[in-house]
C-alpha positions, -999 to 999 in steps of 0.1 A, spaced: -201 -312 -331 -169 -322 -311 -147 -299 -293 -117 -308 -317 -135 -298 -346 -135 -263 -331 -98 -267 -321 -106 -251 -288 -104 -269 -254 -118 -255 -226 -110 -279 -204 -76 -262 -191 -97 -230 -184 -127 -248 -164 -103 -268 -143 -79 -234 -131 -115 -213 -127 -135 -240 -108 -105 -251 -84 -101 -212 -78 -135 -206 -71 -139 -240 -50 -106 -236 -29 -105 -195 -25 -134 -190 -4 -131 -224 18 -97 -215 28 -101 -177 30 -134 -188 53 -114 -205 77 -92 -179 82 -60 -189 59 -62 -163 31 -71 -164 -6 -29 -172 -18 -31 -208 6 -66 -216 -14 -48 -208 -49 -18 -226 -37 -38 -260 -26 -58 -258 -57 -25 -257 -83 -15 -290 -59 -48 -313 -62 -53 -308 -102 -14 -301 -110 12 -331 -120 7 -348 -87 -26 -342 -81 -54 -346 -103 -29 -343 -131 -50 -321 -154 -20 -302 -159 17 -314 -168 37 -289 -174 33 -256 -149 61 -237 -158 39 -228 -188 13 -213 -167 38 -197 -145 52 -179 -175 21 -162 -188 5 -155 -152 35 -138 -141 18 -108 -159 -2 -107 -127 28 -96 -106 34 -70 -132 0 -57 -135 3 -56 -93 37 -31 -91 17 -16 -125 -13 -5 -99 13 -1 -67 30 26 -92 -1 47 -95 -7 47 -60 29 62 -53 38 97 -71 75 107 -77 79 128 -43 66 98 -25 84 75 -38 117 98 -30 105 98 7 110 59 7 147 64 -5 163 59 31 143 25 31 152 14 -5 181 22 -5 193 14 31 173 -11 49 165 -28 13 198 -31 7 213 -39 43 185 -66 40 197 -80 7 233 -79 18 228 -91 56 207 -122 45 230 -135 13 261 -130 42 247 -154 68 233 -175 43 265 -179 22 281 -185 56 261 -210 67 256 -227 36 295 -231 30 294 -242 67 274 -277 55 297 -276 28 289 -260 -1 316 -245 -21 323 -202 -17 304 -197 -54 277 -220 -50 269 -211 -14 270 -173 -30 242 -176 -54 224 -200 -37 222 -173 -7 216 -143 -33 184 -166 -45 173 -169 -8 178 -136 6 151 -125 -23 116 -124 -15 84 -129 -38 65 -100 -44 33 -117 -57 28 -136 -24 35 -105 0 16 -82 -20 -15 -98 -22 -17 -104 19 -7 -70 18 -36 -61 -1 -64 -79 11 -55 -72 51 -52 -35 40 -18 -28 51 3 -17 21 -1 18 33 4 9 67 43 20 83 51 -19 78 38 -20 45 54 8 33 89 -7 47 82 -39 33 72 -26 0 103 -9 -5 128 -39 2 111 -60 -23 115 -27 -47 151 -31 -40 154 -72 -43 136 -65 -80 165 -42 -85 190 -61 -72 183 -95 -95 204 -72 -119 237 -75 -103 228 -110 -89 229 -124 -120 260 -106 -131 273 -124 -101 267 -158 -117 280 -146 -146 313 -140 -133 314 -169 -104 305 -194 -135 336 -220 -149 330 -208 -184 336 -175 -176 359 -156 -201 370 -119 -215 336 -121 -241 313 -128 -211 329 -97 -190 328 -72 -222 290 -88 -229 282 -78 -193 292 -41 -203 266 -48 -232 239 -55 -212 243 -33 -185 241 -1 -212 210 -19 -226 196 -20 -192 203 16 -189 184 29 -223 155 11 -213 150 21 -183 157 58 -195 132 51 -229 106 39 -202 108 72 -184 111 99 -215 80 78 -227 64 81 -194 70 116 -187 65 130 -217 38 107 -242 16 91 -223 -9 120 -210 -15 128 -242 -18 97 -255 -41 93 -230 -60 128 -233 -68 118 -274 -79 81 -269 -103 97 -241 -121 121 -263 -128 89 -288 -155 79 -259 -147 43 -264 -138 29 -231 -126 -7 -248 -100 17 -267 -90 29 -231 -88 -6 -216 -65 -18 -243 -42 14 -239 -41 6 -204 -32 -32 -211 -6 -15 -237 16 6 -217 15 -22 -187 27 -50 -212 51 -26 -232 67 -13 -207 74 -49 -191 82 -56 -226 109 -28 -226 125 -42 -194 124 -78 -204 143 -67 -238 167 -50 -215 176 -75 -190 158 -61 -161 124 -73 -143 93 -67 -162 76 -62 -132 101 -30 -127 90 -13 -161 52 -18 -148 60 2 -117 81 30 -133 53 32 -161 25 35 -126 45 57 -113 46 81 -141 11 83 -144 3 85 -107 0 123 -110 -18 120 -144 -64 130 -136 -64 92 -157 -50 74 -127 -81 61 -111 -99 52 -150 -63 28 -156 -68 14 -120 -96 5 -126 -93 -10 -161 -61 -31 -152 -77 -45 -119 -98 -73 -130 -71 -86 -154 -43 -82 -122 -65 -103 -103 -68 -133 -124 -39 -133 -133 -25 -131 -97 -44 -160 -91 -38 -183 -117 4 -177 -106 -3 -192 -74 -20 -221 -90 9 -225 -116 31 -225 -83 12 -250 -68 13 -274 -95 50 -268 -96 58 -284 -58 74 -313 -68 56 -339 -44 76 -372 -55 109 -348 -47 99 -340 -16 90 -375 -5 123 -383 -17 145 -356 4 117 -347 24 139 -341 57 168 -324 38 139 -296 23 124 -294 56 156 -283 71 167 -258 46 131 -245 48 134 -240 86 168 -235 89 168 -207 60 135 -188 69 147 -186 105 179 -174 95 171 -150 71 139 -137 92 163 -131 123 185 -114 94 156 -87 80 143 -81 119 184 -71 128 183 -50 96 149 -34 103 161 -26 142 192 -11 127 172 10 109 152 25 144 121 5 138 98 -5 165 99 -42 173 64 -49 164 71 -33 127 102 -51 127 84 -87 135 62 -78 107 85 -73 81 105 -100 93 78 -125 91 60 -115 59 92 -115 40 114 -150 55 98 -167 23 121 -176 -11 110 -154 -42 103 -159 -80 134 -145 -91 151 -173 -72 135 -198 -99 155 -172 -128 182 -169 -105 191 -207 -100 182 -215 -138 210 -192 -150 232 -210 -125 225 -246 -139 231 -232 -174 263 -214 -162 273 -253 -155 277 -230 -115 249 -257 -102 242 -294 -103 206 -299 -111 202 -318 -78 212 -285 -61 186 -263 -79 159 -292 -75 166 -290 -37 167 -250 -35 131 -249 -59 118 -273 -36 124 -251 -8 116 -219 -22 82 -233 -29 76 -246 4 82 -210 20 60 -192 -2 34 -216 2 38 -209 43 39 -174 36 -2 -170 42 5 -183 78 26 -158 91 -7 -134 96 -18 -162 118 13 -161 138 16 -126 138 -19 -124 154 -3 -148 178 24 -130 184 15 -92 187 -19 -76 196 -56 -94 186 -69 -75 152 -100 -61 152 -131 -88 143 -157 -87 114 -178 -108 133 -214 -91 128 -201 -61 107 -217 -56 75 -199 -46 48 -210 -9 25 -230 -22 -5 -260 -6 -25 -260 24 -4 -280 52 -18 -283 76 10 -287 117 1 -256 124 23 -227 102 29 -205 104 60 -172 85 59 -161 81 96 -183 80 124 -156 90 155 -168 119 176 -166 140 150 -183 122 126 -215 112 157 -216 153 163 -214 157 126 -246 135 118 -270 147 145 -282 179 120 -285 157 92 -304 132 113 -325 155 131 -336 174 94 -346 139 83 -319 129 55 -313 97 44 -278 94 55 -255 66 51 -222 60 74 -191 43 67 -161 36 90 -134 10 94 -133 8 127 -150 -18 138 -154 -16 172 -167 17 166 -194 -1 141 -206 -26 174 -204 2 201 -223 26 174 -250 -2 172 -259 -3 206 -271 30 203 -291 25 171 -270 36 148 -266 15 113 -230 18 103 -212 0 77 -178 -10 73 -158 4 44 -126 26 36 -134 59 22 -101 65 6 -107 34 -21 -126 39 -49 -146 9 -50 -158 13 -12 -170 49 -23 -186 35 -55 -208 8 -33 -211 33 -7 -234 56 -29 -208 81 -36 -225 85 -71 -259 91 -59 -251 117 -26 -256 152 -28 -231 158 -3 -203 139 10 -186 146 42 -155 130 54 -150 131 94 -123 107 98 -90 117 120 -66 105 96 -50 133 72 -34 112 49 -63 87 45 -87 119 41 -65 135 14 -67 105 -9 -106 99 -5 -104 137 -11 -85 130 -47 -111 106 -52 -142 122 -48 -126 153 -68 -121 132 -98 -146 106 -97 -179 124 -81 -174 161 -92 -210 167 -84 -209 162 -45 -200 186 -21 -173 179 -5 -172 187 34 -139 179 52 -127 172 86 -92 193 87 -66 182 109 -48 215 111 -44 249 94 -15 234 70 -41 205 68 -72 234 59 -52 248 38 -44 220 11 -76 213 14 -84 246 -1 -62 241 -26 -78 206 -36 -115 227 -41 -133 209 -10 -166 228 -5 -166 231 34 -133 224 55 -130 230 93 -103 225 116 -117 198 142 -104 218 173 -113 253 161 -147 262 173 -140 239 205 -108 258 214 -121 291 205 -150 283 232 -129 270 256 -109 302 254 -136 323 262 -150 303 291 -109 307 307 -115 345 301 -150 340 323 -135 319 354 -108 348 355 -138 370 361 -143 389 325 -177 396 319 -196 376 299 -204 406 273 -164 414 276 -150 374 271 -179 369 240 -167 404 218 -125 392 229 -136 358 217 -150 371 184 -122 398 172 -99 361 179 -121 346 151 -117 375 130 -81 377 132 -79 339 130 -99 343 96 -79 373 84 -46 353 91 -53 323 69 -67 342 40 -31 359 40 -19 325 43 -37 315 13 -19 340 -3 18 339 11 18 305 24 22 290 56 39 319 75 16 349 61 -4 368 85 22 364 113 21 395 129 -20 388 137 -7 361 161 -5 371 197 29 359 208 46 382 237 46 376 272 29 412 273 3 414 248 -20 441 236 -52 438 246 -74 424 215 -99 455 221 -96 482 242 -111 481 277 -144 500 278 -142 530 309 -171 512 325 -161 480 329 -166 463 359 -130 460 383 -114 430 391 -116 414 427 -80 413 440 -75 376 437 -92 375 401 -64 405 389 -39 386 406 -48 357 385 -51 377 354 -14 395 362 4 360 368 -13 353 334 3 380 317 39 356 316 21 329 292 18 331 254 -16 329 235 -25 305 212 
């Protein structure tokens, strides 16, 4: 029976999910990512390759639910108060990017001359960069939480916002501008407004319990589709009111980042958000207009150059500006000198506006193109550039693990940590992502793999499901207070042993319901203590009881802390320069030489900790 008696063909679907598969892990095996291999592919089987497909812009169009699903899963990863934390960078080195970039841009471009309006937008569509691209490096080199990341994150947060006015900007720089355009404006902008607000009401106040009844149906296809729902509807929401779709995605993640369904959405959306992401860099590949490009091949390859150098020196000023180390600053620079997708919306409103010739636009897609597809090399320049990464030559990745106890870190914590476990007999399995620490670990026998412990899928391979206890040693708070989330939700029945950084630290950890916390310099410091007491000459019986009533007021001061907060228990703290002894001195103690009291007087002028 023939395909066309069916009325389905396939054909479209094989082509995008065998040149994906073929191209994605030669390139990302030679060390040029995954986004380079989509982009090839979309070349060899678009319009002037293979020509299997004719007309990307129709591919383009439906995978650019991939971006949206992405900000949808960047959302849950970032709660309200964090996302407040990363105003100053939103809001001022987003924007003094945005504004910096479109200045020299416009400058330069009425320079070659360009008229003031078209040199404008065409320096508004430049200055923005494309989320999907830097995202996805991002993301597979593990550095959206990184100080960089989080920087760059937030100035593409502001370019999504800032399409808005850009293309009110057009509006009013158009020829055919008039009094019904400027009043519609007003229109749109209040439409803009009430969806962004219906998004949030909906948000804050619907969707836990929406979410709380289709959970007790047990169907987890019901909770998929909700999940697909509110990332669709809410980019639905925003596309009806003017603004980026991928912006209602990340207001709806947002929303739910505090909600105990945040990891069960994360999961369900992350399959679709990969696909999808990689059938938009296809579509743009298939959209480089080869036969163009051969045409005005050394005009594109000048605005390419001359406009990523431009604008890169441009977010590197703005990112210095804004007191940020110069290897940062590189970084940011470099990951975001690239066009974006909203410069495609951008410079189609301007041809329509009559604002743009379609020569002009052809030349300006042509170029926005050709930086994103460079965009996977500035890791390799980066690396060229700034200090050698570590290698995963010889590292083995967690998989299958089913060990009785799982450690995540194996530092010198962690190595101390393991020797109990190790010496009882346990099956233990380690993780760490340090991989230096994996090689030097080796050499002593040790079988470590390499994995993060604060993502969910590393803990899942890792045997998170299957431990009886789980104990996290690693030296990062942050990175130990999300695998703590984790495990709390997602393997209730583990215990839970933490590495603390500090008493603030201990104490959130507390509040999470860990098992087991300890402070990592506690039981060293309080032994250190008492061996200073010893070299002063305090007998051994004498420095072991003052070491012990220090534990016990240590312990009595953080459970008032527990109980009043951070300052409770303040007056258990020995502070003055004179300080009552912890216990009084027994009659037949042993006297001090003269040098040791002299010691021990001279002592008197320091504080205890």
């Amino acid at each position: 029976m023939s395909v066309e008696s069916h009325g389905v063909d396939l054909l479209p679907a094989v082509a995008l999910l065998a040149a994906g598969v073929v191209a994605v892990p030669i390139f990302k095996r030679i060390g040029l990512g995954s986004v380079i291999g989509y982009l090839v592919a979309g070349i060899a089987i678009g319009p002037f390759g293979l020509r299997l497909f004719t007309d990307p812009e129709s591919i383009i169009s439906v995978a650019e639910l991939g971006v949206v699903m992405l900000l949808f899963i960047i959302g849950l990863e970032l709660k309200p108060s964090r996302l407040w934390s990363l105003k100053q960078d939103i809001f001022g080195l987003g924007l003094t990017q945005v504004l910096v970039c479109t200045a020299v841009l416009a400058g330069v471009a009425m320079v070659v001359g360009l008229s003031g309006p078209v040199a404008i937008v065409a320096a508004m569509g430049l200055a923005l960069s494309s989320t999907a691209i830097v995202m996805q490096i991002l993301e597979e080199r593990g550095e959206t939480t990184d100080t960089h990341g989080q920087k760059i994150f937030s100035i593409l947060l502001l370019q999504d916002l800032a399409i808005v006015p850009a293309l009110a900007v057009v509006a009013f720089l158009a020829p055919t501008g008039d009094e019904h355009t400027a009043a519609s404006r007003w229109l749109e902008a209040g439409i803009a407004v009430g969806a962004v607000l219906g998004v949030i009401v909906f948000g804050r106040y619907l969707l836990n319990p929406i979410f709380r009844f289709l959970a007790n149906t047990r169907a987890r296809e019901v909770m998929t589709a909700a999940a697909l729902l509110v990332v669709l509807g809410s980019a639905f929401v925003m596309q009806v009111g003017g603004l980026s779709m991928a912006m209602g995605a990340f207001l709806a993640g947002v929303l739910l980042s505090e909600s105990s369904f945040r990891h069960e959405l994360e999961a369900d959306i992350e399959p679709f958000r990969g696909l999808l992401l990689g059938l938009f860099f296809l579509g743009v590949g298939m959209s480089l207009d080869i036969a163009f490009i051969g045409q005005s091949w050394a005009v594109i390859i000048a605005v390419v150059v001359g406009f990523m150098i431009l604008k890169a020196a441009g977010i590197y000023g703005a990112a210095r500006l804004f007191r940020n180390a110069h290897d940062d600053s590189l970084r940011i620079a470099l990951m975001l000198a690239q066009g974006g997708e909203f410069g495609f919306v951008l410079y189609a409103t301007a041809i329509s506006s009559n604002l743009f010739t379609p020569d002009i636009a052809a030349l300006l897609n042509a170029a926005v193109i050709l930086s994103m597809a460079l965009t996977p090399l500035a890791p390799i320049v980066l690396r060229r550039l700034l200090p050698i990464e570590q290698s995963f030559e010889g590292i083995e990745a967690a998989d299958g693990l089913e060990g009785t106890a799982l450690i995540i870190g194996f530092g010198r914590f962690g190595q101390v940590a393991s020797q109990a476990l190790l010496a009882r007999g346990t099956d233990v399995s380690i993780i760490d992502s340090d991989t230096d620490m994996i090689r030097s670990a080796a050499r002593f026998g040790f079988k470590i793999y390499y994995g993060d412990g604060s993502r969910l899928d590393v803990l899942r391979v890792a045997g998170a499901g299957r431990a009886k206890i789980i104990a996290i040693c690693i030296d990062d708070r942050k990175a130990a207070d999300k695998a703590v989330e984790i495990i709390k939700s997602e393997f209730p029945l583990a215990k839970l042993l933490v590495r603390s950084y500090d008493r603030g630290h201990s104490l959130s950890l507390i509040a999470a319901g860990v098992d087991y916390e300890i402070r990592e310099t506690l039981e060293s410091a309080m032994r250190f203590g008492e061996a200073a007491l010893i070299a002063l000459g305090v007998p051994q019986e004498e420095a072991a009881e003052i070491a012990g009533d220090v534990r016990k007021r240590d312990a009595e001061r953080f459970k008032a802390q527990m109980a009043e907060g951070i300052y409770g228990g303040r007056d258990l703290i020995r502070t003055g320069p004179t300080p009552t002894p912890l216990s009084q001195p027994k009659r037949h103690a042993q006297p001090l030489s003269p040098e040791t009291a002299a010691v021990a007087d001279d002592g008197k002028a320091g504080a205890e900790n």
